[in-house]
C-alpha positions, -999 to +999 in steps of 0.1 A: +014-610+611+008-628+579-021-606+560-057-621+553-067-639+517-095-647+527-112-616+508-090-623+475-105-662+475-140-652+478-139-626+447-124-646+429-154-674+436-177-643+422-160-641+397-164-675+387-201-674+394-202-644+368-181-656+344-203-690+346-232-669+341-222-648+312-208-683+296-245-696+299-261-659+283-234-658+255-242-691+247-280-687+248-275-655+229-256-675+198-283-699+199-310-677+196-290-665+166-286-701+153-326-702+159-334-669+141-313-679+110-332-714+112-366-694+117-352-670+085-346-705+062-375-721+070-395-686+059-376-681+027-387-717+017-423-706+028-420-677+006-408-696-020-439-722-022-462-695-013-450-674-043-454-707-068-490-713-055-499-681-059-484-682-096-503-709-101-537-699-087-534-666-107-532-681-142-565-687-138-580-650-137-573-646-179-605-623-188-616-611-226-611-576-215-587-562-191-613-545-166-634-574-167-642-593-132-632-633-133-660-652-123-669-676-094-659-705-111-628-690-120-618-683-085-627-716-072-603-727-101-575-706-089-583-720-053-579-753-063-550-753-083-531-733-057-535-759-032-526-782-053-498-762-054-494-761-020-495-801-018-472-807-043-445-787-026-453-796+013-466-834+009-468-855-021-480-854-057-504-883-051-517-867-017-554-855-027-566-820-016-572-818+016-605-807+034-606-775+046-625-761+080-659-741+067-657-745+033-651-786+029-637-803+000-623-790-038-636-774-055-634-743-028-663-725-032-651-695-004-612-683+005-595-707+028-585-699+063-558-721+083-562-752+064-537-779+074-523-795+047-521-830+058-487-852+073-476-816+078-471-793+104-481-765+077-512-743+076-522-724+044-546-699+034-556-687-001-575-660-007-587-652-041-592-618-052-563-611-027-567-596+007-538-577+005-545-559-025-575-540-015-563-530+016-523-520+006-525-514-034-503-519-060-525-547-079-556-556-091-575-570-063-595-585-085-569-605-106-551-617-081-543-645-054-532-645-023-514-678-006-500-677+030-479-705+045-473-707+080-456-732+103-467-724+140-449-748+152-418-740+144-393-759+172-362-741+188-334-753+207-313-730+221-338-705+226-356-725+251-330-708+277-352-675+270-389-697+277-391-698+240-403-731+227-415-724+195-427-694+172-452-690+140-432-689+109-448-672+083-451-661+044-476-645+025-474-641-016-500-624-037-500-631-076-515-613-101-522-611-140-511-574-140-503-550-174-477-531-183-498-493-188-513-490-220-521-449-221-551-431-234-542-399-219-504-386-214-489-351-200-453-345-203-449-316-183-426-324-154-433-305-118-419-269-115-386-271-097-400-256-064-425-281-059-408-313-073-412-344-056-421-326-026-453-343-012-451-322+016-460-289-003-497-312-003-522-296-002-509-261-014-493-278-044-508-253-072-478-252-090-479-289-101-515-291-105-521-283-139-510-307-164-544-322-168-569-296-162-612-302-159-632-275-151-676-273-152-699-291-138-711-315-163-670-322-177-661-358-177-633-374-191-643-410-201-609-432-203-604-469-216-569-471-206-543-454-188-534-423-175-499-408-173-489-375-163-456-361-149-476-338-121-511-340-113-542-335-120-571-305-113-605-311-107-630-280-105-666-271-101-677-307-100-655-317-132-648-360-127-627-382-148-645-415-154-619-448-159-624-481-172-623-511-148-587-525-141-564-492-155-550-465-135-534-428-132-496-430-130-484-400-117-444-389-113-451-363-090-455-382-055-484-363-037-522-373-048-542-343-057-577-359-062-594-387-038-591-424-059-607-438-076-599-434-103-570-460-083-529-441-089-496-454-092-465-442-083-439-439-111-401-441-103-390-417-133-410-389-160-428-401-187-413-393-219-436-407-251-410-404-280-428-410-318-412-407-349-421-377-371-428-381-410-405-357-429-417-330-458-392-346-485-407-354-515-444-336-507-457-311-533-461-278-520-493-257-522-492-220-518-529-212-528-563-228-519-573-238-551-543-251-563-545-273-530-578-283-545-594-312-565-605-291-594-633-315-612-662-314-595-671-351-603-640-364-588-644-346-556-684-362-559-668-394-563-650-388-527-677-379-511-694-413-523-671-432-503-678-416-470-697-437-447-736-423-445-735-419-409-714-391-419-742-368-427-729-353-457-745-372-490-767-344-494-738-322-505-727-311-539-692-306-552-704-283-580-719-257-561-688-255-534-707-271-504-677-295-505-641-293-512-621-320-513-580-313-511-548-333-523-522-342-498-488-323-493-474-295-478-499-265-479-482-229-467-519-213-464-543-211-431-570-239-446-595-231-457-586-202-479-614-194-504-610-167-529-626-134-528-667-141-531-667-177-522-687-191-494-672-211-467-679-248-476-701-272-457-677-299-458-640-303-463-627-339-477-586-348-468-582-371-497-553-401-485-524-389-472-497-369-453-506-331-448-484-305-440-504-274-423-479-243-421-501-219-412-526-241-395-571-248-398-597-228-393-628-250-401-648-224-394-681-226-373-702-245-397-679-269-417-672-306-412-638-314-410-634-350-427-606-372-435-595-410-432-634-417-443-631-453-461-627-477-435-595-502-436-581-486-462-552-453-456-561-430-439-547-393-433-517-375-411-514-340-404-486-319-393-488-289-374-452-266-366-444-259-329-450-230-333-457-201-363-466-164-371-494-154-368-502-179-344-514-212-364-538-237-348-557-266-357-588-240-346-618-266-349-636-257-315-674-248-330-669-270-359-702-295-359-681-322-370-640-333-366-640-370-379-605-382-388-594-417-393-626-430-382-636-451-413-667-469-403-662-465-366-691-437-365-707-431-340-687-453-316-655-469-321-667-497-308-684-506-342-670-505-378-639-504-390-612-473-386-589-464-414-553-475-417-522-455-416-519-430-440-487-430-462-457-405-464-443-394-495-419-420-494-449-447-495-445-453-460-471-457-431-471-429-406-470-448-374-456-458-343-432-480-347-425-511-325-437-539-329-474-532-328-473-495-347-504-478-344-512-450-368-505-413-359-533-390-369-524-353-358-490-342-349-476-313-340-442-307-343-421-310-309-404-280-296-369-284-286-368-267-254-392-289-240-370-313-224-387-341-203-369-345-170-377-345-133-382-305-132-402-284-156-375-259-180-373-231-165-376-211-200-393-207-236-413-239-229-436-245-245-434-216-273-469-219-284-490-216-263-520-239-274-516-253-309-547-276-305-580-263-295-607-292-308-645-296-301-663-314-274-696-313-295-701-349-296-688-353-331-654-353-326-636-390-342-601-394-340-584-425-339-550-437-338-525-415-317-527-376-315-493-365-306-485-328-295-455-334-273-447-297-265-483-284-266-508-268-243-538-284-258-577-275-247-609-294-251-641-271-252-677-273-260-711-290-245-712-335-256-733-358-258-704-383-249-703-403-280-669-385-296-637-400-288-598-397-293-573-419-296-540-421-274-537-382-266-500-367-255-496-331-248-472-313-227-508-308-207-544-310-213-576-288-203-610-295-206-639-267-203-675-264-213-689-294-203-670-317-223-672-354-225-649-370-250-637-404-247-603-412-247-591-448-258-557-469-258-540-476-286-534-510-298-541-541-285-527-552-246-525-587-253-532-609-224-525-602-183-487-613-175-482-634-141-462-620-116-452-615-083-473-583-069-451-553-056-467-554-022-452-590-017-418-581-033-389-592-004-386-570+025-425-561+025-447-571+049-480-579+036-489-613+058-528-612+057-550-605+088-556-639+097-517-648+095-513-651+131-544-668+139-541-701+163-543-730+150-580-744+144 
């Protein structure tokens, strides 16, 4: 008997059944590829006009000040010339704005929602502040503009075989004026190595807590500018810090250890603020007080003649040792350091120049501590060591008036004019550097061991423990930088809040007692730079709420 095919002939028709099946699902498989990579195109062109319109909307948000708000017209502006943008790009250059649903014509009073830009199968929206910015960070809201394009039309082909005729491309940019941090306030300090970068150790993260430190009720820390610090901040018994509109806390450390505002930012790598340090070649050195000392009487009267009045000290006589005025250099004496029988003075003048302070100040509870007085004209810099024995300080906490560098700016900086950089012995300003130096007013030399870097040194940092102690009376004027790279420095005493420093870097900061100095910037930011806000940057999703609304 001849054996049966009739089983091998009907697998093999199943097998041509699957194999005609699997032909018809590969090949809807690579065109759904072939549609995703279209889909993928026609977004990165999306992207690409939406980030241009945006550009263009934003350069209209320039403000005099950096924390101001734009106004109404302003934003109706940046509408406007966004969409013209937009036209430019998706239509033609002759094409007139189009009207938009709930708002109407240019110029757009309101954000726009889904308008279609005409001859086009595109819908755009423009928000201005941005949407995205409030509700994601990482830019001023309030500088910013936010364009989505969208085509929810988009047609397939071969992706029809899954029932899938067409799908909503889509692209959102958001612009904004933004600036590069300008510091009022910087800790150095990086996070002790057990806690470092370790947002999970939140919120038992004491170790890291301290590099800027308020304590009391009534302590406030008034900042125009930035904030930098490698760990974190502390906040106790009601303590606040108050910031200027449009700056920020940048913080290395990546957990948050107060609720914004003030508004943070994360910082890829430490702060490290490296200034140049004048040297003691060429100074006179000054081993006794009144050798330090103008001697003439008159001479020292004729100092105290070019201090502003609102100073407070015209009343004050040279001759009867109510004021001493001293000579720049490089004094190896705690100052002041009166012979046997003489009374403290009232008032101590630093004459123009660079100071060297070996064995540190103690103004003493009573005296006024005065230098840099005659506004746009040099001014002082003094020099502390890192560290010295007995411990030196500039100990100034009671004194009922620290004014250096101020010039005319007394009692707000706001008015008047500041003194310039004072000169080294070389005849050189005591500055920055850069391009835009900014004079240096107190330094204190940096210890070696304190090495910036993403964990704290384990050891003999920083030596001295806190070189700086100044008051938070209210009279407290220095301008310029104040720059104690390795140093524990404190800020005590009851204010009125009219004092201020300029840019302040320590290894950390505390403030106690109620204080409520100012700190300001230094130098001038220049205007906002347009560009492309890190919640938009490729790979990020931040399409706006109404990015998947249907079509009106």
């Amino acid at each position: 008997m001849m054996p049966s095919s009739v089983g091998v002939k009907d697998q093999r028709g199943q097998v041509v059944v699957l194999v005609a099946f699997l032909m018809v699902f590969f090949v809807g498989v690579m065109g759904l590829v072939v549609d995703i990579g279209g889909a993928y195109t026609r977004q990165r062109f999306e992207r690409s006009v939406a980030d241009a319109a945006s550009l263009s909307g934003a350069q209209e948000l320039q403000t005099a000040v950096r924390g101001a708000v734009p106004s109404a017209a302003q934003y109706a502006s940046a509408r406007g010339l966004a969409m013209r943008s937009l036209v430019n790009q998706l239509a033609d250059t002759s094409d007139p704005l189009p009207t938009c649903p709930g708002i109407g014509a240019a110029p757009y009073a309101a954000d726009i929602v889904n308008c279609n830009v005409p001859d086009t199968s595109f819908y755009v929206s423009i928000s201005a502040p941005g949407l995205t910015c409030a509700t994601l960070g990482g830019c001023d809201p309030q500088k910013s503009v936010q364009v989505t394009v969208r085509q929810p039309d988009f047609g397939l082909v071969f992706a029809r075989i899954f029932n899938q005729v067409q799908w909503n491309v889509v692209a959102t940019s958001v612009a904004e004026l933004g600036y590069s941090a300008n510091y009022a306030l910087v800790t150095l300090r990086p996070p002790k190595p057990s806690r470092a970068n370790d947002p999970s150790c939140s919120p038992n993260c004491d170790d890291n807590e301290g590099n800027i430190t308020l304590s009391g009720t009534n302590t406030r820390a008034f900042i125009e500018g930035d904030v930098g610090t490698n760990t974190n901040i502390e906040l106790t018994a009601g303590a606040r810090i108050v910031m200027s509109p449009g700056y920020s806390i940048y913080h290395y450390d990546l957990y948050v250890n107060w609720t914004p505002p003030p508004p943070e930012k994360q910082l890829s790598s430490p702060i490290d603020v490296v200034y140049p340090v004048p040297s003691e070649t060429g100074g006179t050195t000054f081993t006794t007080d009144a050798d330090a000392r103008i001697s003439d009487p008159t001479l020292c009267d004729a100092e105290r003649d070019k201090v502003p009045a609102a100073y407070g000290i015209s009343g004050f006589s040279a001759a009867s040792g109510e004021i001493r005025c001293y000579k720049p250099g490089i004094y190896d004496f705690e100052l002041p350091n009166p012979s046997p029988g003489e009374p403290q003075p009232d008032v101590i003048l630093l004459t123009p120049g660079l100071y060297f302070f070996h064995e540190g100040v103690d103004a003493g509870s009573n005296t006024k501590f005065i230098g840099g007085y005659e506004p746009d004209s040099t001014g002082v810099a003094i020099v502390f060591p890192t560290e010295c024995t007995p411990a030196c300080k500039f100990n100034v906490e009671s004194s009922p008036m620290v004014a250096l560098n101020a010039g005319s700016a007394i009692p707000t900086i706001a008015s008047g004019l500041p003194a310039t950089a004072a000169l080294d012995y070389g005849g050189n300003p005591v500055d920055t550097g850069g391009d835009e130096p900014v004079l240096m007013t107190i330094i204190v030399l940096r210890d070696p061991d304190c090495v910036v870097g993403p964990v704290e040194p384990t050891s003999g940092c920083p030596s001295n423990l806190n070189q700086l102690k100044l008051p938070g009376g209210g009279s407290l004027y220095l301008t310029g930088v104040q720059y104690a790279a390795s140093d524990n420095s404190t800020i005590v005493g009851g204010s009125s809040g009219t004092g201020y420093i300029g840019q302040f870097i320590s290894w950390t900061v505390r403030y106690t007692g109620g204080s409520q100095i100012r700190f300001t910037h230094a130098g001038d930011e220049g205007p906002g730079v347009l560009r492309i806000a890190t919640p938009c940057s490729p790979g990020t999703n931040c399409a706006a709420d109404y990015s998947d609304d249907p079509v009106p």
